[in-house]
C-alpha positions as CSV (number, residue, x, y, z in Angstrom):
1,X,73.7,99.8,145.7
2,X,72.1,96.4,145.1
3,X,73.2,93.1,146.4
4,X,74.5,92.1,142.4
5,X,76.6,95.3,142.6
6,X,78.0,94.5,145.9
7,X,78.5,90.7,144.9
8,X,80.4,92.2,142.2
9,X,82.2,94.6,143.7
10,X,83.5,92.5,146.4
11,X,84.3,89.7,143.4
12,X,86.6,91.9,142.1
13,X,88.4,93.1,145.1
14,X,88.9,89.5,145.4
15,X,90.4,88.4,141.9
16,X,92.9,91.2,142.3
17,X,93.9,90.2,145.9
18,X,94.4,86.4,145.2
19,X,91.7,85.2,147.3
20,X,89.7,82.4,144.9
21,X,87.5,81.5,148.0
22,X,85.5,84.5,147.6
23,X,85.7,85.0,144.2
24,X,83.9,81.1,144.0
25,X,81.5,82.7,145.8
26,X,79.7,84.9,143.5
27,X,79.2,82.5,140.4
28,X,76.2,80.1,140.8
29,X,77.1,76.4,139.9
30,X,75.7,76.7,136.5
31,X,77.1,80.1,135.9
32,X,79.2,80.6,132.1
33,X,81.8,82.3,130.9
34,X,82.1,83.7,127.1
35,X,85.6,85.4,126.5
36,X,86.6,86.2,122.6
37,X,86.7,83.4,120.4
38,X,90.2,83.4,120.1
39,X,92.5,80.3,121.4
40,X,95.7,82.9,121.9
41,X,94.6,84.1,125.5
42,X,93.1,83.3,128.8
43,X,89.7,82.5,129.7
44,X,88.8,82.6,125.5
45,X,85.9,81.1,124.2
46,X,83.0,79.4,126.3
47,X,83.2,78.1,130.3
48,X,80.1,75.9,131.3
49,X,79.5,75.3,135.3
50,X,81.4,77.3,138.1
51,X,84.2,74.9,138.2
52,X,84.9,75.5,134.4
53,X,84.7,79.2,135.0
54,X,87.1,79.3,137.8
55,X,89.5,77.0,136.0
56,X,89.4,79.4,132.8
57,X,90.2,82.1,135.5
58,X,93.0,80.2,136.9
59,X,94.5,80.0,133.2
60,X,95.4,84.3,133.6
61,X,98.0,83.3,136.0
62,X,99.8,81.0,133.4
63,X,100.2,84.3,131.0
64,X,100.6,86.9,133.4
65,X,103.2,88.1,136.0
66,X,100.5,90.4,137.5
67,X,96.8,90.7,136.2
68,X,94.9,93.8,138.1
69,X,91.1,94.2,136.7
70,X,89.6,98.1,138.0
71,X,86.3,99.2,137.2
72,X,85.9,102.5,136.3
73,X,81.5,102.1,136.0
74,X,79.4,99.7,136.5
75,X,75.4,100.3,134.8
76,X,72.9,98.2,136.6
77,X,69.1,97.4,134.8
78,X,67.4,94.5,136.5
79,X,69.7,91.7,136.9
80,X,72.3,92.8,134.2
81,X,75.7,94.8,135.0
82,X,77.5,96.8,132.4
83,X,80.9,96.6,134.1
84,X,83.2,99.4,132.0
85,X,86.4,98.7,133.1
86,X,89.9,98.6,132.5
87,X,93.2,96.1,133.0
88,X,96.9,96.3,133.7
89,X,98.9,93.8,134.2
90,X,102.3,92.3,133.5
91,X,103.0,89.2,131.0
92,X,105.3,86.5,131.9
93,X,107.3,87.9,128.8
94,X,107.8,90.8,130.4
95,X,105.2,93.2,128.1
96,X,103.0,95.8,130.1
97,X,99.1,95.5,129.1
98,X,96.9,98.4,129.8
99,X,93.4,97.7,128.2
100,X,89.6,98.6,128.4
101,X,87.6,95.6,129.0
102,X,84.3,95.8,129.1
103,X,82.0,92.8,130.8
104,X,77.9,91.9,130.8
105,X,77.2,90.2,133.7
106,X,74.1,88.6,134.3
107,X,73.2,87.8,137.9
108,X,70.7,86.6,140.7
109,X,70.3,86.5,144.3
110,X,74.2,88.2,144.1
111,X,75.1,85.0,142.2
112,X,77.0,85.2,138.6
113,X,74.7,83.2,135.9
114,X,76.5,84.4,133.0
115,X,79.5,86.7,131.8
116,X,80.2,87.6,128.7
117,X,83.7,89.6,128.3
118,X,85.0,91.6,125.2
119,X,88.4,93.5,125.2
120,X,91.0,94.4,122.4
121,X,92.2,90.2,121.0
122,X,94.6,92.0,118.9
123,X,96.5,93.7,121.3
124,X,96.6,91.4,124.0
125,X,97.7,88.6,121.1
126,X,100.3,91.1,120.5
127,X,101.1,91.4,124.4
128,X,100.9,87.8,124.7
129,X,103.6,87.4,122.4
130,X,106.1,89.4,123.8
């Protein structure tokens, strides 16, 4: 397993345990974040700079009861990761959300540069809603 993989892996573990210290860890300070292009949900559109992108991340908490990100496979070539995944999680409404989510990371030195980050806008609109 690489040092990206392992960066990511551990960021992950992190996210769903709370701990933003370690999670800040793995972006580099100019790292970006692209989420749908969609105002209705968390961490949408595009997050310049680590701050940004850890402020965007902070925005899931505001929607969500409980937000839990496991993934299933992640496909490493060079310094780009595939990560196939899925989320659960619970809105502040009270709807359950189970989705595939499916992120393109692009990394260096175990360092995030850039994420891009698709999953289904309808039904987590629809989720969001309540």
């Amino acid at each position: 397993m690489s040092e990206n993989s392992d960066a990511l892996k551990r960021g992950n573990e992190a996210f769903n345990n709370g701990d933003v210290e370690t999670v800040s860890e793995i972006f580099a300070d100019d790292a970006s974040w692209e989420g749908p292009n969609t105002s209705c949900m968390p961490m949408s559109g595009m997050n310049e700079g680590k701050e940004a992108v850890l402020q965007a991340l902070g925005q899931i908490g505001e929607s969500f009861e409980k937000f839990h990100v496991s993934p299933d496979e992640l496909v490493e070539e060079g310094d780009t990761i595939v990560a196939v995944s899925h989320l659960d999680g619970n809105t502040k409404s009270g709807t359950e959300v189970k989705l595939p989510r499916v992120e393109f990371w692009r990394m260096s030195g175990g360092k995030a540069t850039r994420v891009q980050s698709l999953v289904d806008t309808a039904e987590m609109k629809k989720a969001l809603e309540g």
